[in-house]
C-alpha positions as CSV (number, residue, x, y, z in Angstrom):
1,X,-28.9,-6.5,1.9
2,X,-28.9,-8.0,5.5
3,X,-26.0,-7.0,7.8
4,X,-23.4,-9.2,8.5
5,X,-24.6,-9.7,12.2
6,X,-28.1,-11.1,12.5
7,X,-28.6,-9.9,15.9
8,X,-27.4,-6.2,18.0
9,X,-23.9,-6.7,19.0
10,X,-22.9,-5.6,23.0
11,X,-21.5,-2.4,23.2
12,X,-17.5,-2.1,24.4
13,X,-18.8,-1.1,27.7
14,X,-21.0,-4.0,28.1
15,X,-17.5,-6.2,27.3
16,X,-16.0,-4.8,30.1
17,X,-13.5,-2.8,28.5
18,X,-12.0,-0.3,30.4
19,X,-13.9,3.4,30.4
20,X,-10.6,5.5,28.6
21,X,-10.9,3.0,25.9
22,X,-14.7,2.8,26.0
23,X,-14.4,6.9,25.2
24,X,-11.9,6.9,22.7
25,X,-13.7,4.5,20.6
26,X,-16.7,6.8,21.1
27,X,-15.4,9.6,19.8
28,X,-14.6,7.9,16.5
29,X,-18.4,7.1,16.1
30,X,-17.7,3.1,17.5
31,X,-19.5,1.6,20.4
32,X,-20.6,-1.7,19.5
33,X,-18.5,-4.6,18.8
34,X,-18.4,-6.2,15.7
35,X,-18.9,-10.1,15.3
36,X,-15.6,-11.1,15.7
37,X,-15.0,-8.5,18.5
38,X,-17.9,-10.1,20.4
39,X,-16.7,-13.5,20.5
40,X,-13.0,-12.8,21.1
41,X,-13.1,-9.9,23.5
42,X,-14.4,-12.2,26.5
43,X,-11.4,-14.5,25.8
44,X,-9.0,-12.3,25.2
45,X,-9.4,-10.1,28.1
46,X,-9.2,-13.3,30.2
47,X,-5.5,-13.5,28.6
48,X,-6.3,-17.0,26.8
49,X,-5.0,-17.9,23.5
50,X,-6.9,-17.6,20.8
51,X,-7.2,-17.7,16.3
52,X,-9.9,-15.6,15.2
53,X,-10.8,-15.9,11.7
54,X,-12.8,-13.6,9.6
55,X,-12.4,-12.2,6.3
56,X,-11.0,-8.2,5.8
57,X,-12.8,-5.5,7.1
58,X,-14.8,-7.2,9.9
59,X,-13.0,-6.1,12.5
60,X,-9.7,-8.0,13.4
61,X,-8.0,-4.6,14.4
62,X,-9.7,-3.7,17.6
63,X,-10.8,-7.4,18.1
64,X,-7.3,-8.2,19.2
65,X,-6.3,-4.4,20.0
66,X,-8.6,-3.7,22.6
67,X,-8.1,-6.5,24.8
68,X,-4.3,-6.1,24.1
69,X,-4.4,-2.6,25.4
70,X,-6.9,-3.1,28.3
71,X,-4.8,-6.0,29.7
72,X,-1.5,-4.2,29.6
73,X,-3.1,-1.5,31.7
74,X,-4.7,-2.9,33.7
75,X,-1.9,-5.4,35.0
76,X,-0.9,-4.1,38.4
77,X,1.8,-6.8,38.9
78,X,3.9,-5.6,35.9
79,X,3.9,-1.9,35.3
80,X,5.0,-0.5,32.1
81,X,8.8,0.4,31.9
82,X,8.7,1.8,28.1
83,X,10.1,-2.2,27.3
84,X,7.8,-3.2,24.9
85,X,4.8,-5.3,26.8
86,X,2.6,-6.3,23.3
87,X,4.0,-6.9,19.6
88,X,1.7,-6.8,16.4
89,X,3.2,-8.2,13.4
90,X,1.9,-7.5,10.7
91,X,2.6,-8.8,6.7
92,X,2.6,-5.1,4.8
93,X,4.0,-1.3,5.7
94,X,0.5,-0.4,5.0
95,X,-1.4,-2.6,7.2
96,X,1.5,-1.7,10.1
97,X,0.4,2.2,9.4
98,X,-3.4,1.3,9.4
99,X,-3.5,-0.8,12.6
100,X,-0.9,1.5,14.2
101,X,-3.3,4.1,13.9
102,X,-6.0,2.0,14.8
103,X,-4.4,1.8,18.5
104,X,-3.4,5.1,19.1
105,X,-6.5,6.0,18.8
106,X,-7.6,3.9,21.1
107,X,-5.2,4.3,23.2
108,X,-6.0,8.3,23.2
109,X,-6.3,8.7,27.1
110,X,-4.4,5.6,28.6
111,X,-1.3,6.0,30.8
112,X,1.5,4.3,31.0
113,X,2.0,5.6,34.6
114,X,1.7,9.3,36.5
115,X,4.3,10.7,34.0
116,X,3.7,9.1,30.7
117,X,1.0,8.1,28.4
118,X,0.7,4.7,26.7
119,X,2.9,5.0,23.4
120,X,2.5,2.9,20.5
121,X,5.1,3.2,17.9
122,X,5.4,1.4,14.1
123,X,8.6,-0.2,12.7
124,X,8.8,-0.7,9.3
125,X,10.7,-0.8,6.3
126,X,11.2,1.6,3.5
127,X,12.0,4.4,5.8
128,X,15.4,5.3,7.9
129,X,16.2,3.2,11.0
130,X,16.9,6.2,13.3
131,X,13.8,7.5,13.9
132,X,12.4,4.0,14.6
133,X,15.4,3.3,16.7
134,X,15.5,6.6,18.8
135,X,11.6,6.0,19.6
136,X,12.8,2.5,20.8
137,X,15.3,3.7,23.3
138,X,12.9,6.8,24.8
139,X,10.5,3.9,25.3
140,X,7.5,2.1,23.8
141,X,4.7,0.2,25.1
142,X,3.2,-1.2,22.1
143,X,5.1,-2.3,18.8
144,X,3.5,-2.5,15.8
145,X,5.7,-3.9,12.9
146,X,6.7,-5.5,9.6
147,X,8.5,-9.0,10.3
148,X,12.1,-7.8,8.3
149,X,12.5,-4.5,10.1
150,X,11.6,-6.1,13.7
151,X,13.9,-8.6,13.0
152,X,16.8,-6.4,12.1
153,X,16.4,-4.0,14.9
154,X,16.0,-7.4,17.6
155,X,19.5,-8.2,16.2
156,X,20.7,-5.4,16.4
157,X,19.6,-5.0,20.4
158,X,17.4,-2.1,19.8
159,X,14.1,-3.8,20.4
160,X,14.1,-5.3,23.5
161,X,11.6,-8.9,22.7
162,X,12.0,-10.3,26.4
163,X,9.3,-8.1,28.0
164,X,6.5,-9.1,25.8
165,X,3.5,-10.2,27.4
166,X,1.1,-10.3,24.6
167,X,2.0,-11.7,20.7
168,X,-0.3,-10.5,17.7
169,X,0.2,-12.2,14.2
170,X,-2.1,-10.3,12.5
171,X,-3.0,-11.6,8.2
172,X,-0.8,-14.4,9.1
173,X,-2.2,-16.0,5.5
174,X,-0.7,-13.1,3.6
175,X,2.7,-13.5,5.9
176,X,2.6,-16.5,4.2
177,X,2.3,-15.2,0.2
178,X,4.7,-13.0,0.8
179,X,7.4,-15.6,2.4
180,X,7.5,-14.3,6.1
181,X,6.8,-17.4,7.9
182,X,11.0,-17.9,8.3
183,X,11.2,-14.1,10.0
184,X,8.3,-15.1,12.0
185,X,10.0,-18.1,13.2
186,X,13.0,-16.2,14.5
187,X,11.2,-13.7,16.1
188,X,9.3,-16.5,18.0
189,X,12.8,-17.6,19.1
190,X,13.2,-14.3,21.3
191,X,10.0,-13.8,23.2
192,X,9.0,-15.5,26.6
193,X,7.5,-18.6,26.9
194,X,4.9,-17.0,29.0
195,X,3.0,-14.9,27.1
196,X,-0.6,-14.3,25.4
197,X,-0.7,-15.2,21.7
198,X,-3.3,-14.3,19.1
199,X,-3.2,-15.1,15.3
200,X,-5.9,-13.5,12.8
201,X,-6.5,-14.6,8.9
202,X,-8.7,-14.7,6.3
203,X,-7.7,-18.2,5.6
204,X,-5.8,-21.5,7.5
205,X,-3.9,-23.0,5.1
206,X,-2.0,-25.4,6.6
207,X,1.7,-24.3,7.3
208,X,-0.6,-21.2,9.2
209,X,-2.1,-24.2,11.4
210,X,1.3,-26.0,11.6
211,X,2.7,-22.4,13.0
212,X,0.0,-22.0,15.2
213,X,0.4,-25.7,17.3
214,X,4.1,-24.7,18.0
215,X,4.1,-21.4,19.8
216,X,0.5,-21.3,20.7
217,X,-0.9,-22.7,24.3
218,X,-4.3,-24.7,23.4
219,X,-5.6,-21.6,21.4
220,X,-9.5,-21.1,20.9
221,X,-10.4,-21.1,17.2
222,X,-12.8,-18.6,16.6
223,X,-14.6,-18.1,13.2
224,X,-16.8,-15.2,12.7
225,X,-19.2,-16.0,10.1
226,X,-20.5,-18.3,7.7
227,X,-17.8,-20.7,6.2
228,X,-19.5,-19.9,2.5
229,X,-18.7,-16.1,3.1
230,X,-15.8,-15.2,3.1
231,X,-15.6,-16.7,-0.9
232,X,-19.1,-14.9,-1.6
233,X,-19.6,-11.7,-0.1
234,X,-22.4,-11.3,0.8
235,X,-22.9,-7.6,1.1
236,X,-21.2,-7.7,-2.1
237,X,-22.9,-7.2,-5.5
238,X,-20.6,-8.4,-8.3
239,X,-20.4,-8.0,-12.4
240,X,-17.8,-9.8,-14.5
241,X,-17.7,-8.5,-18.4
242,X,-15.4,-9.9,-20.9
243,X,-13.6,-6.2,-22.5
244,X,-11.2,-5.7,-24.8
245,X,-7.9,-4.5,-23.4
246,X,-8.1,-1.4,-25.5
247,X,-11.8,-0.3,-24.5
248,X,-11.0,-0.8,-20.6
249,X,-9.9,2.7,-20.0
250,X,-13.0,3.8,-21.7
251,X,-15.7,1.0,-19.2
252,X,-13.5,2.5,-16.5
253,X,-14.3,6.2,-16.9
254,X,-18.1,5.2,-17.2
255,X,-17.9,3.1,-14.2
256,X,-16.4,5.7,-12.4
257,X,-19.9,8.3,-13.6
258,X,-22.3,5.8,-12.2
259,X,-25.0,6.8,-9.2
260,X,-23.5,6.7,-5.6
261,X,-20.1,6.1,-6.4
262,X,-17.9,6.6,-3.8
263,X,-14.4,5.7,-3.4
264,X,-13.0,3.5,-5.4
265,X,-10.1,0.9,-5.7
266,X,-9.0,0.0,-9.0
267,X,-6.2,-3.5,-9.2
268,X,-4.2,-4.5,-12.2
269,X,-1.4,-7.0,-12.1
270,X,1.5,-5.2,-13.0
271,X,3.3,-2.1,-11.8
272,X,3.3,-0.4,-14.6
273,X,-0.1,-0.9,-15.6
274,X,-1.0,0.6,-12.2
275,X,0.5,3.6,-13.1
276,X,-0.1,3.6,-17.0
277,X,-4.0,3.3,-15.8
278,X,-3.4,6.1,-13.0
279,X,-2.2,8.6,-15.9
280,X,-4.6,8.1,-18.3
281,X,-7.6,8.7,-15.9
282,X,-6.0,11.8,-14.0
283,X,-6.2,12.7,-18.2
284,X,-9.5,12.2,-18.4
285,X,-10.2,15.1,-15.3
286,X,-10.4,11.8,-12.4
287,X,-9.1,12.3,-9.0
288,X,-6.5,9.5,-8.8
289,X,-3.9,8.1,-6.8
290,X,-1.6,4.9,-7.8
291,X,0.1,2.4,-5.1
292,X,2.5,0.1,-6.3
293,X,6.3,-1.3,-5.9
294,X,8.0,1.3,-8.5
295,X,7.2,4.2,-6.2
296,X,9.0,5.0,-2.4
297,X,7.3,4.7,0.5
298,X,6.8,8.4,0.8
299,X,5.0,8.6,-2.3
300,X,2.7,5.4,-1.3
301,X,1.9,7.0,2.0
302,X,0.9,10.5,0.4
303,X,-1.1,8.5,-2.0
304,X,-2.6,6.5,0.7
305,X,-3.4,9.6,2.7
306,X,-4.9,11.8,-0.1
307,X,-7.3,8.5,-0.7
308,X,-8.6,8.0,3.0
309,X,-8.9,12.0,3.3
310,X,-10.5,12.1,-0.1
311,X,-8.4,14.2,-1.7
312,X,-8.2,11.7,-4.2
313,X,-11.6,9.6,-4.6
314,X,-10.2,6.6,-7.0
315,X,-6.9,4.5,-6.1
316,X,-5.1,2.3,-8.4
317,X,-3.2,-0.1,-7.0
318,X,-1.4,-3.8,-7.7
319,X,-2.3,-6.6,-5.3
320,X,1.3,-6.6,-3.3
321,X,0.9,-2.5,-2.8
322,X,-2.9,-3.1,-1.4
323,X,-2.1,-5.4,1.2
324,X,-3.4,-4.2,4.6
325,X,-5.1,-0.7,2.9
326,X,-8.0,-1.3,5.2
327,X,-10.9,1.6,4.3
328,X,-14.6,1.2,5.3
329,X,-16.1,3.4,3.0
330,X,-15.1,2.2,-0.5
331,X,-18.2,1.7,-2.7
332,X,-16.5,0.0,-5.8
333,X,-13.8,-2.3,-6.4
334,X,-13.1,-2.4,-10.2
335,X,-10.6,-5.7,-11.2
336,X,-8.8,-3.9,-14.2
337,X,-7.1,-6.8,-14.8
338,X,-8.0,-10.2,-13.3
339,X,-6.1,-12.1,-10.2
340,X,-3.8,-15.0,-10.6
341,X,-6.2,-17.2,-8.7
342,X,-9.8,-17.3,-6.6
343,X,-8.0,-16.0,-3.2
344,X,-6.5,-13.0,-4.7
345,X,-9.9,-12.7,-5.8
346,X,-11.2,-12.9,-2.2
347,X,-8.6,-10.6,-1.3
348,X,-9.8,-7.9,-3.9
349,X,-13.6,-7.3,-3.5
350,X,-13.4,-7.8,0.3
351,X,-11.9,-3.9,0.0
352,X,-15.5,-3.1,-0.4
353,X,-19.1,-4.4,1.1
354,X,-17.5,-4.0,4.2
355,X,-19.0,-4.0,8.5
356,X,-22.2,-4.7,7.0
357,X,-21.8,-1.7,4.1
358,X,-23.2,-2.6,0.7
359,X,-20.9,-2.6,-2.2
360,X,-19.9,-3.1,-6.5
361,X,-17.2,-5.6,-7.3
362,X,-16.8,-5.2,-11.3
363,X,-14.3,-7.7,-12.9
364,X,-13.2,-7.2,-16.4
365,X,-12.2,-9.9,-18.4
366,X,-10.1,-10.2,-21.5
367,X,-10.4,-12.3,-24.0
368,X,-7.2,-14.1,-23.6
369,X,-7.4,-14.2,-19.6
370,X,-10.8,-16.1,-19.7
371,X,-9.3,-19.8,-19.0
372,X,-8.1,-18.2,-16.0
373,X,-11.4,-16.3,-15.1
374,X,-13.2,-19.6,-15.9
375,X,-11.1,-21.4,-12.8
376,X,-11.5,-18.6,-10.1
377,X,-15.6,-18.7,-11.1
378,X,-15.8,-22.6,-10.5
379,X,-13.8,-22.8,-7.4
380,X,-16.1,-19.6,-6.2
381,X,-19.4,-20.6,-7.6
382,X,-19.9,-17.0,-8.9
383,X,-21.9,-18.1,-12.0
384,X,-20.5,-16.4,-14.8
385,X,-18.2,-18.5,-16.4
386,X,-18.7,-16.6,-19.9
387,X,-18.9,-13.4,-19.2
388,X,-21.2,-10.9,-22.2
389,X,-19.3,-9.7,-24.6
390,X,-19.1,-5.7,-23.0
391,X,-17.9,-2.2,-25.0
392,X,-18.3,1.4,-23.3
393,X,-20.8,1.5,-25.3
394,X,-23.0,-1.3,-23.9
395,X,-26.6,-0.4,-23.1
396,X,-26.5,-3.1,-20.4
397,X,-23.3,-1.6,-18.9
398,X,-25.0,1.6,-18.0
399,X,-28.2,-0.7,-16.6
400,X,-26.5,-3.1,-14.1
401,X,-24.2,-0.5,-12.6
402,X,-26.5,2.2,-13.3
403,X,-24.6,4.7,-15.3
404,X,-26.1,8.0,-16.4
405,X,-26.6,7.5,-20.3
406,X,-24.8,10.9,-21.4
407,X,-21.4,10.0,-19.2
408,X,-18.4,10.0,-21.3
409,X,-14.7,9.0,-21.2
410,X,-13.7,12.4,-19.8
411,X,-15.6,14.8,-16.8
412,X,-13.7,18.0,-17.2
413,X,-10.0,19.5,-17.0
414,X,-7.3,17.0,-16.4
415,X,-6.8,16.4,-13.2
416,X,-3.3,16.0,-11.1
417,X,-2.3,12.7,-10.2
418,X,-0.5,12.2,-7.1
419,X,2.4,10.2,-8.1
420,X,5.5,11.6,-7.7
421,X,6.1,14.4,-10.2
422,X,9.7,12.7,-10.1
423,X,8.7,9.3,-11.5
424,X,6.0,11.1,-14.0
425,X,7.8,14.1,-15.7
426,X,11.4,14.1,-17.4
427,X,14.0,15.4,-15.4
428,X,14.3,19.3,-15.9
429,X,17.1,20.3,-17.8
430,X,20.0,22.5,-15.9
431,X,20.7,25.4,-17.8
432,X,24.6,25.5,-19.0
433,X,26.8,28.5,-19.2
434,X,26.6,29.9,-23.0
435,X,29.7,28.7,-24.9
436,X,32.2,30.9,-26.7
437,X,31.7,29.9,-30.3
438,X,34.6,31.7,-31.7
439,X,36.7,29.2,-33.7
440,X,39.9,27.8,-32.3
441,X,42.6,26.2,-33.1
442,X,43.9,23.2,-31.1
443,X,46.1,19.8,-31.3
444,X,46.0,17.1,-28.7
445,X,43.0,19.4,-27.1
446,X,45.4,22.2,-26.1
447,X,45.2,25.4,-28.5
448,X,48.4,26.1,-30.6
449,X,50.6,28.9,-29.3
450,X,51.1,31.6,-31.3
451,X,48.0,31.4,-33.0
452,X,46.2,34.6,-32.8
453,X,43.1,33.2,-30.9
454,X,44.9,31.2,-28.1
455,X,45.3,33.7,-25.8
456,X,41.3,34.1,-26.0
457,X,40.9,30.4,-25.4
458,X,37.7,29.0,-23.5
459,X,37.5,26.6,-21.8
460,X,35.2,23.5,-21.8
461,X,31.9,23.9,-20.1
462,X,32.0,21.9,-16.7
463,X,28.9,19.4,-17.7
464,X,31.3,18.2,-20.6
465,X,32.7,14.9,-19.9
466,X,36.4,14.2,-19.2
467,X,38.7,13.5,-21.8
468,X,36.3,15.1,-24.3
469,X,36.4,18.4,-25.5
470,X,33.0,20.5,-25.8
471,X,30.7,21.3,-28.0
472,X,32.6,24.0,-29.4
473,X,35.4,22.1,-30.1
474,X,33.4,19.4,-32.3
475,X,31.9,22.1,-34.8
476,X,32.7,21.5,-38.3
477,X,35.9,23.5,-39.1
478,X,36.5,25.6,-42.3
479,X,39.7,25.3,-43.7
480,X,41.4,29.1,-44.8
481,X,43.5,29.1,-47.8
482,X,46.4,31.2,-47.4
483,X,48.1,33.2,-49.8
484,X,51.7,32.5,-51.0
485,X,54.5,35.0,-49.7
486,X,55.8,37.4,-52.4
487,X,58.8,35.6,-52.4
488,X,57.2,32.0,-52.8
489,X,55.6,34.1,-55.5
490,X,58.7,35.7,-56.5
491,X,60.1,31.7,-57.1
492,X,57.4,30.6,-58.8
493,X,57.6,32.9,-61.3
């Protein structure tokens, strides 16, 4: 495959980015710029306004982070205060995670002043405001945030927007999906007029362009490659099969065998097929980790974690939850079940083939979701509107995606899964005093004085609800035939 940049790119250095940054991005292994690094960095450092467009995992992070961070240093007119100078907004908790850490990172051995370093510092929602808002009042530099959390906490008067000198939109497209653009709006409403502003996407629909011409200053429109590539991928080698929904899990564990497989990112549609896939190949001995809407935040982050350590090598995830999960290394992207339309599509395989890296898209198609696989192939020009007819079992499986030919739909002992052991076993039941037995003898639920067992009465367990009596109580009763008096027998007689 040929890289994504046809010629050697300047290093940061050569950019004339400041030497702290320069080192910090050394010591994560990255010293030359990427394509859409090289042609923003000169403008951005320059403080102009700018749209850089490039699809995911080229780059956007540092392309607008570096310059952000250089120029907030290095401006001797306005020293930081710990009022927020730069804002990144950001569409997903994940993506505000990712490109928070992105920045700190590089922002290892800057200084606000003599007495503080730089901090950067994420808002988002799904966890508790305090935190977030007691790390607002010691003082931040740089924000990094989700549009509904920075919102609230701006009412509020917690975040302090009039201090801003530099404005990052970044995925403004997928702001857009996800109905943002309103938030965005009213967050525009409480910065300065005078202030650097960069937006960075995938795509420009056109209420992104629209967005752009009202708080933007004569931006430059940058676009980093090809206008075919970002629909194509390049580096990307890609397999549609048409598979029947019950033989999926089986193709999956024998995709998951083949040579050089790496990590791997699995979408369905639907929550709980994320999770229903998840299971059954943590069964079959796989390390996996699911990502979707029915699990906290906690357990996404964990699950997140354990994937870009590599405690977990496969991640299953639904297209909302994998917004902004932004990982070089993933060798395979397997389309469990296929996207509502060709930029989802886009969206998916772009997780792998990425900075020039190789990589295996593999879509699998079901019979009744072909009309809708036949749509995203013609507005793509992939060329497989029919897909072959494909079982585990396929010889031809194991040949394109070069699967050994004795893997099978298990590789050992059952592995754990990282979901929450809350959401995937029954609650445990709590172990309840042990109940008296003994008959008694009640009326209204009150035993019946004088009978020879009241004064031995028991209570009703404390898990039984009120206005019920127990267990106890409910048990069949036997009714005890009593013998006649002498005298009754005496009158009979």
């Amino acid at each position: 495959m040929t890289p994504v940049t046809p010629h050697p790119t300047p290093t940061f250095a050569e950019l004339g980015v400041r030497d702290e940054i320069v080192r910090a991005l050394a010591e994560s292994g990255i010293e030359h710029a990427f394509a859409i690094q090289e042609l923003t960095l000169p403008l951005a450092l320059a403080g102009d306004d700018l749209i850089g467009q490039a699809r995911t995992g080229m780059g956007k992070t540092f392309a607008f982070g570096v310059p952000l961070l250089h120029r907030i240093t290095s401006d001797t007119e306005r020293p930081l205060t710990g009022i927020p100078r730069a804002l990144i907004v950001v569409p997903t908790r994940e993506l505000c995670l990712q490109v928070h850490g992105d920045l700190v990172a590089a922002a290892k051995y800057l200084r606000a002043d003599d007495t503080r370093k730089l901090t950067v510092t994420a808002i988002y929602g799904g966890r508790p405001y305090e935190p977030q808002i007691e790390a607002l009042q010691k003082g931040v530099d740089v924000v990094v945030g989700t549009p509904g959390r920075l919102l609230d906490l701006a009412q509020q008067g917690h975040l302090r927007l009039g201090g801003l000198s530099t404005l990052v939109l970044d995925e403004a497209d997928e702001m857009l999906d996800l109905g943002f653009l309103p938030d965005i709006e009213r967050i525009l409403k409480q910065i300065p007029a005078q202030r650097q502003a960069m937006l960075f996407s995938a795509t420009m629909p056109d209420p992104i362009i629209t967005l752009a011409r009202t708080f933007m200053n004569r931006p430059t429109h940058i676009r980093a490659e090809a206008p075919h590539s970002a629909a194509t991928h390049d580096t990307t080698e890609q397999f549609a099969y048409r598979a029947h929904a019950l033989d999926k899990v089986e193709m999956v564990s024998r995709i998951l065998q083949a040579d050089g497989r790496g990590a791997t990112m699995i979408f369905t549609r639907t929550k709980r097929t994320a999770q229903k896939v998840a299971d059954e190949l943590a069964e079959r001995g796989f390390k996996v980790g699911a990502v979707h809407g029915d699990l906290g935040q906690g357990a996404r982050e964990k699950a997140l974690k354990a994937f870009r350590t590599g405690e977990v090598d496969v991640l299953v995830a639904t297209d909302v939850a994998a917004r902004g999960i932004d990982i070089d290394d993933i060798t395979h992207v397997i389309n469990f079940q296929i996207p509502e339309d060709e930029q989802s599509y886009v969206h998916r395989i772009g997780r792998t083939g990425r900075a020039g890296k190789t990589g295996i898209a593999v879509t699998l198609v079901d019979w009744d979701e072909l009309p809708r696989w036949t749509m995203i192939d013609k507005a793509l020009g992939l060329g497989t509107p029919d897909p072959a007819e494909t079982y585990s079992s396929s010889p031809h499986l194991y040949d394109e995606l070069h699967i050994p030919t004795d893997a099978g739909g298990t590789i050992g002992k059952p592995a754990r899964s990282s979901a929450p052991k809350a959401e995937r076993e029954p609650r445990e039941r709590t172990e309840r005093p042990a109940r008296d037995r003994s008959r008694r003898r009640t009326r209204g639920g009150k035993p019946v004085s004088g009978h020879p067992e009241a004064g031995d009465q028991t209570a009703a367990p404390d898990d039984a609800p009120a206005g019920e009596s127990s267990d106890a109580d409910r048990a069949p009763r036997r009714r005890r035939r009593r013998r006649p008096s002498k005298a009754a027998a005496a009158g009979a007689n």
